[in-house]
PyMOL commands that place a pseudoatom at each C-alpha (Angstrom):
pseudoatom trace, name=CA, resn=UNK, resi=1, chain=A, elem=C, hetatm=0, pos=[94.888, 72.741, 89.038]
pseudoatom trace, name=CA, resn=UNK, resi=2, chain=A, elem=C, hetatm=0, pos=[98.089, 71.094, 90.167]
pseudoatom trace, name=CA, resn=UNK, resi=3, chain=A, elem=C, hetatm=0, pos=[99.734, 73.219, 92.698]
pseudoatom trace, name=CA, resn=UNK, resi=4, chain=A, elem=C, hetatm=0, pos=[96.814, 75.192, 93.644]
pseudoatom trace, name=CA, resn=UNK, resi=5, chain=A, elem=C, hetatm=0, pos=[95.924, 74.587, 97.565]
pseudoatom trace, name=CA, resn=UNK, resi=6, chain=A, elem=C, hetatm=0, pos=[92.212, 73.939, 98.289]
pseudoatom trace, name=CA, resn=UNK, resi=7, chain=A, elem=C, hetatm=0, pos=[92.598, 76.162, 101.423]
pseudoatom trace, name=CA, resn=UNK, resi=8, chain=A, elem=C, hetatm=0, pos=[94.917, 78.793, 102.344]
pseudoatom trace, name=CA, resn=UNK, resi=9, chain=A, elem=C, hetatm=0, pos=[98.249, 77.902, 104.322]
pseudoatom trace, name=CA, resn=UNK, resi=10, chain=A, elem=C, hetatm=0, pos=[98.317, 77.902, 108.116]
pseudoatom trace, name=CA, resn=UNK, resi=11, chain=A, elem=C, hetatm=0, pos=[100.152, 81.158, 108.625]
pseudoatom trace, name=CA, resn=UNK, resi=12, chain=A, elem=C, hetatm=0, pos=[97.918, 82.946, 106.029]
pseudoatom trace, name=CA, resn=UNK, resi=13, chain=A, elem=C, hetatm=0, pos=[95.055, 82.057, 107.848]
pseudoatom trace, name=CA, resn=UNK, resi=14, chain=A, elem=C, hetatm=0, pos=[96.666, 82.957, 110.994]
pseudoatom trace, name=CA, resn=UNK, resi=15, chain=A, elem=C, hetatm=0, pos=[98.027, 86.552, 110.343]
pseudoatom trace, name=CA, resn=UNK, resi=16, chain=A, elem=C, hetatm=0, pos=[94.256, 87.126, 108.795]
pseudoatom trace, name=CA, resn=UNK, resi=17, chain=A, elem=C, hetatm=0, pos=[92.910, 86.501, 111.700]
pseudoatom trace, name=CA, resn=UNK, resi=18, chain=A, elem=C, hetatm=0, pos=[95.361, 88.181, 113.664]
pseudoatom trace, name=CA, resn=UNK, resi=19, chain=A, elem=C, hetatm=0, pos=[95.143, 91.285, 111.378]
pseudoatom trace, name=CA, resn=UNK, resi=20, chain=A, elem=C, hetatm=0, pos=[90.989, 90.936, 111.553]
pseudoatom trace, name=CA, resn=UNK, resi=21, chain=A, elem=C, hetatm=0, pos=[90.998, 90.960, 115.271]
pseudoatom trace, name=CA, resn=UNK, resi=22, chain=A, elem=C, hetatm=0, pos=[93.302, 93.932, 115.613]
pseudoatom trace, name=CA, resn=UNK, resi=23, chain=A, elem=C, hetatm=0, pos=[91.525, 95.856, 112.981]
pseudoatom trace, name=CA, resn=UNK, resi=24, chain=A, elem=C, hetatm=0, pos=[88.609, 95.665, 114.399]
pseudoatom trace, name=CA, resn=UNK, resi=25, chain=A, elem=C, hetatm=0, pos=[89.956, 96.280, 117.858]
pseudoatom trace, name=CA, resn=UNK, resi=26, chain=A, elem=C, hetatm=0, pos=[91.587, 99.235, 116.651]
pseudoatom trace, name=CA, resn=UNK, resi=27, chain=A, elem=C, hetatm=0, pos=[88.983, 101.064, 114.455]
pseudoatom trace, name=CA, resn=UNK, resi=28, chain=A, elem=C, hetatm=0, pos=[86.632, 100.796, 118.062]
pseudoatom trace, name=CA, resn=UNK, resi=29, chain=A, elem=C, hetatm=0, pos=[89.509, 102.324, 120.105]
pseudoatom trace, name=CA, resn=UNK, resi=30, chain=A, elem=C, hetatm=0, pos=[89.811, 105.029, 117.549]
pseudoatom trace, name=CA, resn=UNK, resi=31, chain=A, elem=C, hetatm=0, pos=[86.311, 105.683, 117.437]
pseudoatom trace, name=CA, resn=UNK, resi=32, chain=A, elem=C, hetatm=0, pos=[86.419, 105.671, 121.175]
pseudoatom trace, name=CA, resn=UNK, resi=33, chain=A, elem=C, hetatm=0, pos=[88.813, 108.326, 121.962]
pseudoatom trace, name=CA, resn=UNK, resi=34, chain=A, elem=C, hetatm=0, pos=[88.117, 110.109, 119.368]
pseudoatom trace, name=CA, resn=UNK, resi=35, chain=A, elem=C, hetatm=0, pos=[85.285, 112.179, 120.735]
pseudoatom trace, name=CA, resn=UNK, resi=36, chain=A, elem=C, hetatm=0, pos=[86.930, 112.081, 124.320]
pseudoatom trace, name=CA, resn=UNK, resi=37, chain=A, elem=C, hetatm=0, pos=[87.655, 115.397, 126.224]
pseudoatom trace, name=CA, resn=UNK, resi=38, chain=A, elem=C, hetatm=0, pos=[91.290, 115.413, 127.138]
pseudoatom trace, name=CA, resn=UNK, resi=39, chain=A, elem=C, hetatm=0, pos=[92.787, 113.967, 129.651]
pseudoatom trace, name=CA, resn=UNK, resi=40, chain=A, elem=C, hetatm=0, pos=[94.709, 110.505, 130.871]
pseudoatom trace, name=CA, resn=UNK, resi=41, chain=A, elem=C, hetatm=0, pos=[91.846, 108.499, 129.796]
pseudoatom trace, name=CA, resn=UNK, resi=42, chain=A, elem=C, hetatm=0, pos=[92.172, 109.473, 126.273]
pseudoatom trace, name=CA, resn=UNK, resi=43, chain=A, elem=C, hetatm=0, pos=[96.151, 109.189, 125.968]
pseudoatom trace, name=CA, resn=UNK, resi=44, chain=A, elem=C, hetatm=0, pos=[95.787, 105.678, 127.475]
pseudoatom trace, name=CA, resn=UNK, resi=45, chain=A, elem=C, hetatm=0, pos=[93.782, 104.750, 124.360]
pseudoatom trace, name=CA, resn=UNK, resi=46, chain=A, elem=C, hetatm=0, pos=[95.898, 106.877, 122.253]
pseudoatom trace, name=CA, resn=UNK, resi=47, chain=A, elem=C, hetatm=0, pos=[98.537, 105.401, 123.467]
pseudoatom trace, name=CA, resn=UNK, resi=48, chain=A, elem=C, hetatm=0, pos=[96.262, 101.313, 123.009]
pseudoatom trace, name=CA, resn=UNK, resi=49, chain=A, elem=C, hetatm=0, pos=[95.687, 102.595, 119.593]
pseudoatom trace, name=CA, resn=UNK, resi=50, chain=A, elem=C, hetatm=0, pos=[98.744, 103.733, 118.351]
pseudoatom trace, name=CA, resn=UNK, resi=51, chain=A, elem=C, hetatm=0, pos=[100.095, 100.414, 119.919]
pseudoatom trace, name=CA, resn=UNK, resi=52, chain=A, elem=C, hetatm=0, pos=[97.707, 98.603, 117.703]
pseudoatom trace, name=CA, resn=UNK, resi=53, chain=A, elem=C, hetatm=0, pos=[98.111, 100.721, 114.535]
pseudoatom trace, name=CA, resn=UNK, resi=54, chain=A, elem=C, hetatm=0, pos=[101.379, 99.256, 114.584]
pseudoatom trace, name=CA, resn=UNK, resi=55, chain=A, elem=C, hetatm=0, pos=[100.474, 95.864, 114.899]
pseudoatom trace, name=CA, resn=UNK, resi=56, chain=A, elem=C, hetatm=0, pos=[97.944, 96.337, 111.782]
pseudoatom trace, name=CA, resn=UNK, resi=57, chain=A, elem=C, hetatm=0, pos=[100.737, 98.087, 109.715]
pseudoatom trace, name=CA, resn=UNK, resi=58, chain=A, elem=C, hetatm=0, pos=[103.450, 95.044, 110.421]
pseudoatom trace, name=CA, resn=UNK, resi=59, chain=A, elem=C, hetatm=0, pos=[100.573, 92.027, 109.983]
pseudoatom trace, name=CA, resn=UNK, resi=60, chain=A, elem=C, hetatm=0, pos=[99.167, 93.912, 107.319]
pseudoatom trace, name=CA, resn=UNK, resi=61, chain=A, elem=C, hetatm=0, pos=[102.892, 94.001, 105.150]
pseudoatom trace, name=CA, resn=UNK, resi=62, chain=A, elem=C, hetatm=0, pos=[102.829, 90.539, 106.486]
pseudoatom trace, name=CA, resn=UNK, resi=63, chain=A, elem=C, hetatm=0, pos=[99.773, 88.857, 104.588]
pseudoatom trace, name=CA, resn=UNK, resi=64, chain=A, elem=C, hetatm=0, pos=[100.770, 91.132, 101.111]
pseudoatom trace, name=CA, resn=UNK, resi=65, chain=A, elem=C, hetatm=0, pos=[104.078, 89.456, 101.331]
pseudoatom trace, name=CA, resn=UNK, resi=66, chain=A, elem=C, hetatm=0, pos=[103.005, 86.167, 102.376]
pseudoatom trace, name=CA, resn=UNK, resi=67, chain=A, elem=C, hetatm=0, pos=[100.105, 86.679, 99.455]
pseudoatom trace, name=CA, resn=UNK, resi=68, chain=A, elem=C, hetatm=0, pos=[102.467, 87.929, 97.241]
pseudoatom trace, name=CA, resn=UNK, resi=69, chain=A, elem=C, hetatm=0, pos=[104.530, 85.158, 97.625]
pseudoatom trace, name=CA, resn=UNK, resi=70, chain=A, elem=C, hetatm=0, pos=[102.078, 81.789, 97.337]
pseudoatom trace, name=CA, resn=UNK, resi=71, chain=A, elem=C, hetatm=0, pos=[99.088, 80.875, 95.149]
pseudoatom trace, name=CA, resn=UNK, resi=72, chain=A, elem=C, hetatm=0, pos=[95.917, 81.477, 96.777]
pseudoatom trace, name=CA, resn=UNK, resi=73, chain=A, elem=C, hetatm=0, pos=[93.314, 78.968, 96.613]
pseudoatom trace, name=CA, resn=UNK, resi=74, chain=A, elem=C, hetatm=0, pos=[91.056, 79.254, 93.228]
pseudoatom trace, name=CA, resn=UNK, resi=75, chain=A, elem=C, hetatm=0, pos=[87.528, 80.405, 93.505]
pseudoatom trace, name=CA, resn=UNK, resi=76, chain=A, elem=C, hetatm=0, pos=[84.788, 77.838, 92.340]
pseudoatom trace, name=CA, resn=UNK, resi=77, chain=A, elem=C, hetatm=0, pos=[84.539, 77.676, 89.073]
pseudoatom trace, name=CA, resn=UNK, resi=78, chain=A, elem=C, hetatm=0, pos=[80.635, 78.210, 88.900]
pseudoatom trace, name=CA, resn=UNK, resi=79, chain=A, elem=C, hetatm=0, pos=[81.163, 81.634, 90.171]
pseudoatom trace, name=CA, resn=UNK, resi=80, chain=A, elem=C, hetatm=0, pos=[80.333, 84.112, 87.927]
pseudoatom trace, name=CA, resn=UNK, resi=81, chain=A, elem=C, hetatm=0, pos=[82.574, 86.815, 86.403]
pseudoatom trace, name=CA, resn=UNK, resi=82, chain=A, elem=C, hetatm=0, pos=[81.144, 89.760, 87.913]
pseudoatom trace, name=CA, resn=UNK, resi=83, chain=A, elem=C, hetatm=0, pos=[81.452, 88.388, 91.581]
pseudoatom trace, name=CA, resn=UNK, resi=84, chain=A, elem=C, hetatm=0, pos=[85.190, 87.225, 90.556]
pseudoatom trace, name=CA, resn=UNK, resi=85, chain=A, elem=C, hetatm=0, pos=[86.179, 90.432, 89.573]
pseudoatom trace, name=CA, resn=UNK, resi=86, chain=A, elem=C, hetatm=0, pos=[84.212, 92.182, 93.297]
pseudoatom trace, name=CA, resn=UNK, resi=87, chain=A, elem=C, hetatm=0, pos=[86.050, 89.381, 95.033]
pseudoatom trace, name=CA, resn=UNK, resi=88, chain=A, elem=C, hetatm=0, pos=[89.352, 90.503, 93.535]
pseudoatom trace, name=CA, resn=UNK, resi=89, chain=A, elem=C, hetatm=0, pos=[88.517, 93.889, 93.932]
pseudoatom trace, name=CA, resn=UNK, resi=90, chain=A, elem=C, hetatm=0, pos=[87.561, 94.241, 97.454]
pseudoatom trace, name=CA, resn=UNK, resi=91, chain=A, elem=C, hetatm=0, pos=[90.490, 91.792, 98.583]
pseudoatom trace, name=CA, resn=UNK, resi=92, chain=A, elem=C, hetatm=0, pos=[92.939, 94.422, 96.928]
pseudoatom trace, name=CA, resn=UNK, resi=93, chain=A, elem=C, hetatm=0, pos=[91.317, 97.566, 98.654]
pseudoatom trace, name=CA, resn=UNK, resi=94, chain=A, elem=C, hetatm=0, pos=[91.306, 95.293, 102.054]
pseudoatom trace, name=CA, resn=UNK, resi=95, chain=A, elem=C, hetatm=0, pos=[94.900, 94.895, 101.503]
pseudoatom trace, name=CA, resn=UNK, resi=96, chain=A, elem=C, hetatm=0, pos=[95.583, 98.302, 100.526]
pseudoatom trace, name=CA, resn=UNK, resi=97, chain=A, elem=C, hetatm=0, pos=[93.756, 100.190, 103.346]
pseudoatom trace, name=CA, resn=UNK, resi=98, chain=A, elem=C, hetatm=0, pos=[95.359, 97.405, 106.146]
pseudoatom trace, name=CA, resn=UNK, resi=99, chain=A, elem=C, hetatm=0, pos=[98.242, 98.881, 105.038]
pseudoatom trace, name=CA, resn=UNK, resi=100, chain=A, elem=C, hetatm=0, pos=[97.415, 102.673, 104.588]
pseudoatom trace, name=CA, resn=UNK, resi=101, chain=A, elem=C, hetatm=0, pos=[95.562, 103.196, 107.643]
pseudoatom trace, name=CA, resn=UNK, resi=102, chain=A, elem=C, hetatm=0, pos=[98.341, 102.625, 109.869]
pseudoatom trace, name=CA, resn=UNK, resi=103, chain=A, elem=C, hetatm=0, pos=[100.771, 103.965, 107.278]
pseudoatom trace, name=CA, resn=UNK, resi=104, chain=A, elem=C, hetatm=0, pos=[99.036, 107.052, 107.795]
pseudoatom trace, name=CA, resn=UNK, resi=105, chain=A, elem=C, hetatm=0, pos=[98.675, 107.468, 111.053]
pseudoatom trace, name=CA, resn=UNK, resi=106, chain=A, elem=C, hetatm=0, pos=[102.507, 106.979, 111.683]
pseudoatom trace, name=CA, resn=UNK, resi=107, chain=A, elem=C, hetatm=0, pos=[102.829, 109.818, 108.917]
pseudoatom trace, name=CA, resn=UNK, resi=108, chain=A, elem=C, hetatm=0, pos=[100.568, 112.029, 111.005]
pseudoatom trace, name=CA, resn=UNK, resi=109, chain=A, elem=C, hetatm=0, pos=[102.356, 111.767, 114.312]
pseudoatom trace, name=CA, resn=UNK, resi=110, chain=A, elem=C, hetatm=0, pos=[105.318, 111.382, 113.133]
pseudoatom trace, name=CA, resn=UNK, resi=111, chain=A, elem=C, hetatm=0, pos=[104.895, 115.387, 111.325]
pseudoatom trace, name=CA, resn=UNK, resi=112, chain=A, elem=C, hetatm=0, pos=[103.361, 116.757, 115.068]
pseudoatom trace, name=CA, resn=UNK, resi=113, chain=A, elem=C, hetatm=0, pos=[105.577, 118.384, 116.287]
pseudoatom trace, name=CA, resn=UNK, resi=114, chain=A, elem=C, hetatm=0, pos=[108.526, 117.618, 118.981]
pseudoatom trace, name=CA, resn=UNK, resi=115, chain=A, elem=C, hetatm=0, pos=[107.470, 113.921, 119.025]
pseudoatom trace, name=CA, resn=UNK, resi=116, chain=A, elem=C, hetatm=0, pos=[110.046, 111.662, 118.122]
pseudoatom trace, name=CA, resn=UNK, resi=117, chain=A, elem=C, hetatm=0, pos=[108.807, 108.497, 118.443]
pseudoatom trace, name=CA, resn=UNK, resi=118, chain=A, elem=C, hetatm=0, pos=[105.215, 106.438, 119.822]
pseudoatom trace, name=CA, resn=UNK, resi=119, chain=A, elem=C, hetatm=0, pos=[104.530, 103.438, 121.711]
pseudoatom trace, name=CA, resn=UNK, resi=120, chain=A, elem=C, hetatm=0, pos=[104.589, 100.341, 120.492]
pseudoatom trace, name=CA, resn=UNK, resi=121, chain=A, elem=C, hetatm=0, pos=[103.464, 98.106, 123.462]
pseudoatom trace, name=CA, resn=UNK, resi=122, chain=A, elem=C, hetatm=0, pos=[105.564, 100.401, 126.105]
pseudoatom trace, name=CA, resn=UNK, resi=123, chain=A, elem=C, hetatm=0, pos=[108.280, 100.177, 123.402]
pseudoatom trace, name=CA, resn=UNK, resi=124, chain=A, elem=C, hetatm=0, pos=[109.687, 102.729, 121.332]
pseudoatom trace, name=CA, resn=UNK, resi=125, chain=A, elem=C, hetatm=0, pos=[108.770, 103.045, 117.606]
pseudoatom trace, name=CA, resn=UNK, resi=126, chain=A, elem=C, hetatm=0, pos=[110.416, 105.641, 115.690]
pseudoatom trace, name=CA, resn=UNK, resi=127, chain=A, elem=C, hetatm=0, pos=[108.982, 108.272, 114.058]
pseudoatom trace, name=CA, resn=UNK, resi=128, chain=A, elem=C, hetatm=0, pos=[108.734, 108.015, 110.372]
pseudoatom trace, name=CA, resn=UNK, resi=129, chain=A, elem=C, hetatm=0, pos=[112.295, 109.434, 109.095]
pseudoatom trace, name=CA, resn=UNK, resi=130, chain=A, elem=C, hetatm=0, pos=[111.774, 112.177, 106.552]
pseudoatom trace, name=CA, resn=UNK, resi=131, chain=A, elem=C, hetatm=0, pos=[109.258, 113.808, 109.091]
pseudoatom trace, name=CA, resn=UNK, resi=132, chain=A, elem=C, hetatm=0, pos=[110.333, 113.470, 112.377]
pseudoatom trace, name=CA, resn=UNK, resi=133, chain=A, elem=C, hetatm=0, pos=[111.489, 116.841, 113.920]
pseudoatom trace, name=CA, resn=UNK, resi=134, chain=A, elem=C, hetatm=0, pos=[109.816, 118.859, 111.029]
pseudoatom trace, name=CA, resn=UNK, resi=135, chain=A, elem=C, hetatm=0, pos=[109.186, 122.394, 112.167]
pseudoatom trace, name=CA, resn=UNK, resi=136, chain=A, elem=C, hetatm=0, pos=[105.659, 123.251, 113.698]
pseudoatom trace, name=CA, resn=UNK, resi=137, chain=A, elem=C, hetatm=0, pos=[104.468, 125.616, 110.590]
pseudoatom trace, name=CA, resn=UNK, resi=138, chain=A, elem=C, hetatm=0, pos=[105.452, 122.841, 107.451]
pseudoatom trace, name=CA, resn=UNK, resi=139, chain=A, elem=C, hetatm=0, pos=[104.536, 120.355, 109.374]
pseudoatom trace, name=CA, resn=UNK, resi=140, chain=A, elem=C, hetatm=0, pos=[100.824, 121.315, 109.674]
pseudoatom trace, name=CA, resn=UNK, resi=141, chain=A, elem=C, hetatm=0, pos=[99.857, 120.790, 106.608]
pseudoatom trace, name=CA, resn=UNK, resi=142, chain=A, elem=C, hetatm=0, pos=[101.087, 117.545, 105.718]
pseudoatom trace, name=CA, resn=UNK, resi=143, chain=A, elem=C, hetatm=0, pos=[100.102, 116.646, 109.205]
pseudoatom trace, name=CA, resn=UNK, resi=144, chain=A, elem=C, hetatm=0, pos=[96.180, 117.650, 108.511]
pseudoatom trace, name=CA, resn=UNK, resi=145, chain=A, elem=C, hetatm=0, pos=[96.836, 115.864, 105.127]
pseudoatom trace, name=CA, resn=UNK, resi=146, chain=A, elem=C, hetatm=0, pos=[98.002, 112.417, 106.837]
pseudoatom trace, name=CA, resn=UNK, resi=147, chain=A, elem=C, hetatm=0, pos=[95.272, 113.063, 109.711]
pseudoatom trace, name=CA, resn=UNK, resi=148, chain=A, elem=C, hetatm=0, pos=[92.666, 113.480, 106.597]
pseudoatom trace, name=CA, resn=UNK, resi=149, chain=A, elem=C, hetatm=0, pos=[94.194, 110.401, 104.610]
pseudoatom trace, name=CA, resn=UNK, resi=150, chain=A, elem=C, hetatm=0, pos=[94.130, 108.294, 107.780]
pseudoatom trace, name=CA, resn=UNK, resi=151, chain=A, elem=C, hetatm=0, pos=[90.128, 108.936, 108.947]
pseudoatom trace, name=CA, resn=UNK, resi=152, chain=A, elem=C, hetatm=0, pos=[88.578, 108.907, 105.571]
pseudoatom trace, name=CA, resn=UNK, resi=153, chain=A, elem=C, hetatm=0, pos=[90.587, 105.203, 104.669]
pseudoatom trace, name=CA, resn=UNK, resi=154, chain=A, elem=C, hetatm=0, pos=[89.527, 104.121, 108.244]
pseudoatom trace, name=CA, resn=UNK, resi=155, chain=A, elem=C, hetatm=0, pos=[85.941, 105.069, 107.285]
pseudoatom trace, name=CA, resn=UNK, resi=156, chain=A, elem=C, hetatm=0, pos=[86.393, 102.956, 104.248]
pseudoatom trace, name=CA, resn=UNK, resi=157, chain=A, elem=C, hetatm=0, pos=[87.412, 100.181, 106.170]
pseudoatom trace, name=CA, resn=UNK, resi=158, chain=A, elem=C, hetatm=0, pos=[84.524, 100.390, 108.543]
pseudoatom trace, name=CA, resn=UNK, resi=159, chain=A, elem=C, hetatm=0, pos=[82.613, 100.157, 105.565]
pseudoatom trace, name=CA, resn=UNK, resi=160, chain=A, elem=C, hetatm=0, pos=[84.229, 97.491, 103.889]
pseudoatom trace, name=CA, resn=UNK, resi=161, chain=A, elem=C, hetatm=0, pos=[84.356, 95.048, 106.704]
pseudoatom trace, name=CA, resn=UNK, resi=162, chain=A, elem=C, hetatm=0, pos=[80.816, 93.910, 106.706]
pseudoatom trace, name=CA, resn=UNK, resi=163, chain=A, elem=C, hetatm=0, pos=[80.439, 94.016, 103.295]
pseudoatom trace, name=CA, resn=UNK, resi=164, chain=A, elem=C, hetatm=0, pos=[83.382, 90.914, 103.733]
pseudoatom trace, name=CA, resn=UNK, resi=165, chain=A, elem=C, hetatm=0, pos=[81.506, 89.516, 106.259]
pseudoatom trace, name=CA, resn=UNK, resi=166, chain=A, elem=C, hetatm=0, pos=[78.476, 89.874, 104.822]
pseudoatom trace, name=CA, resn=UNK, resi=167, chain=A, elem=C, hetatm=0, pos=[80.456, 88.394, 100.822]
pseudoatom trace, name=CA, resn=UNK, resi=168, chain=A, elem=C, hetatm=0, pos=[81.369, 85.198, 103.164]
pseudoatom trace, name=CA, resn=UNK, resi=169, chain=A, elem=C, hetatm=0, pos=[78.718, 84.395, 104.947]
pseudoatom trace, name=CA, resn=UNK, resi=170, chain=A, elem=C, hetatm=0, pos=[76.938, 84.480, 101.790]
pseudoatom trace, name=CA, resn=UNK, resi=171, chain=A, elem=C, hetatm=0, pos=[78.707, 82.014, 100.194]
pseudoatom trace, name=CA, resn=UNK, resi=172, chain=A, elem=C, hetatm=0, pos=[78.891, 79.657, 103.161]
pseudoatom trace, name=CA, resn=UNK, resi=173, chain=A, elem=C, hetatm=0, pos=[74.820, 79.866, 103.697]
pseudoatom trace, name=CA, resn=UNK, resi=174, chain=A, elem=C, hetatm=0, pos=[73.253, 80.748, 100.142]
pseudoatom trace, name=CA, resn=UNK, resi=175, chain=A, elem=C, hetatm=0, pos=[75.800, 79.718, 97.991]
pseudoatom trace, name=CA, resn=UNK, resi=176, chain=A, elem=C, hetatm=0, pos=[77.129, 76.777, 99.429]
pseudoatom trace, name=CA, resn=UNK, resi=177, chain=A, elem=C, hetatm=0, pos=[79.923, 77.238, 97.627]
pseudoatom trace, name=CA, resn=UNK, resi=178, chain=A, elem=C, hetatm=0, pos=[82.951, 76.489, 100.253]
pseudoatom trace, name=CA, resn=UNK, resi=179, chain=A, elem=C, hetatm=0, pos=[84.513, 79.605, 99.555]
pseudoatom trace, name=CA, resn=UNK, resi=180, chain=A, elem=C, hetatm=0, pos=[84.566, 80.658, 103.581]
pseudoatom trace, name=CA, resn=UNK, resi=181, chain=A, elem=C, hetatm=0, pos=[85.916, 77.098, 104.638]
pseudoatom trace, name=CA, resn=UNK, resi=182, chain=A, elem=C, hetatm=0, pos=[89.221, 78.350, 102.674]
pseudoatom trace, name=CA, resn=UNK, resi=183, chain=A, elem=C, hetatm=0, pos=[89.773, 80.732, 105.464]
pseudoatom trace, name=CA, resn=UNK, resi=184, chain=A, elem=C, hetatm=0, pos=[88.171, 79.169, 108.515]
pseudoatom trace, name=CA, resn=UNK, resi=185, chain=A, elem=C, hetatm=0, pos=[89.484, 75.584, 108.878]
pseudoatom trace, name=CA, resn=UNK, resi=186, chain=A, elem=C, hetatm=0, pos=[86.732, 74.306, 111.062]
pseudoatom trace, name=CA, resn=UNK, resi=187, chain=A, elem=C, hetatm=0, pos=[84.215, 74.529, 108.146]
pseudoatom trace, name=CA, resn=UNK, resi=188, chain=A, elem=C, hetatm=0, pos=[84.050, 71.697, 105.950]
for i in range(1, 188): cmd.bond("trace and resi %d" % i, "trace and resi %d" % (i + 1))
show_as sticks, trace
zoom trace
């Protein structure tokens, strides 16, 4: 297994944990102000959440390139087939949906119409090209199909996430199998 790292690199590790935290942090704020009346309360979250959905979308391209790029460490070899291929499995749909949530969400404001841009941390971040200015009437249906895209994948997120958990912790406590201490470099 020569050139195959034990653990994964330092930034990996970082930007997951970076990308966790503001997952996490953003699927709350969205089910927050969600079911808000409106008002200033709500746009302040909107306004947190589109922030964050930002955040997600760039540390989300960030790990797929950086995972793209390197060799990931090697599950043990005792592990059986079936949990290889779930492993591989819900690691791709993790990746995909870190990246489609947001994707879609940009999509859907960026088709509402007369906005031109949101906040990204009191900055400006532009509205997705193709869609930005669209007319009211077009716009509504690819808005509605964004806005659909965008809650069902964040449902599957909110699903997926302690199924992960739940996949790690089972390995570091039943298992034994040091598959967790590749991601969390306090473990041994």
């Amino acid at each position: 297994m020569s050139g195959i790292p034990l653990k994964y690199s330092k930034p990996f590790v970082v930007l997951h944990w970076l990308a966790a935290t503001a997952v996490i942090a953003n699927l709350t704020v969205g089910l927050i102000f969600a079911d808000m009346p409106r008002g200033p309360e709500r746009y302040a979250l909107y306004r947190l959440h589109t922030s964050l959905g930002v955040a997600v979308l760039l540390l989300g391209i960030a790990l797929v390139l950086l995972r793209i790029g390197r060799k990931v460490p090697p599950l043990p070899i005792e592990m059986p087939l079936w949990m290889r291929i779930a492993a591989k499995a819900s690691h791709d749909l993790l990746y995909t949906l870190i990246v489609l949530i947001p994707l879609a969400g940009w999509l859907m404001v960026s088709v509402s119409a007369g906005v031109h841009g949101i906040s990204f941390f009191g900055l400006e971040w532009p509205a997705f090209p193709y869609f930005a200015g669209m007319a009211h009437d077009p716009g509504r249906e690819y808005r509605e199909a964004f806005e659909t895209l965008h809650v069902v994948a964040a449902f599957g997120m909110i699903s997926l996430i302690p199924v992960h958990v739940g996949a790690a912790l089972y390995h570091q406590y039943w298992r034994r199998d040091g598959v967790l201490a590749r991601m969390v470099p306090w473990i041994k």
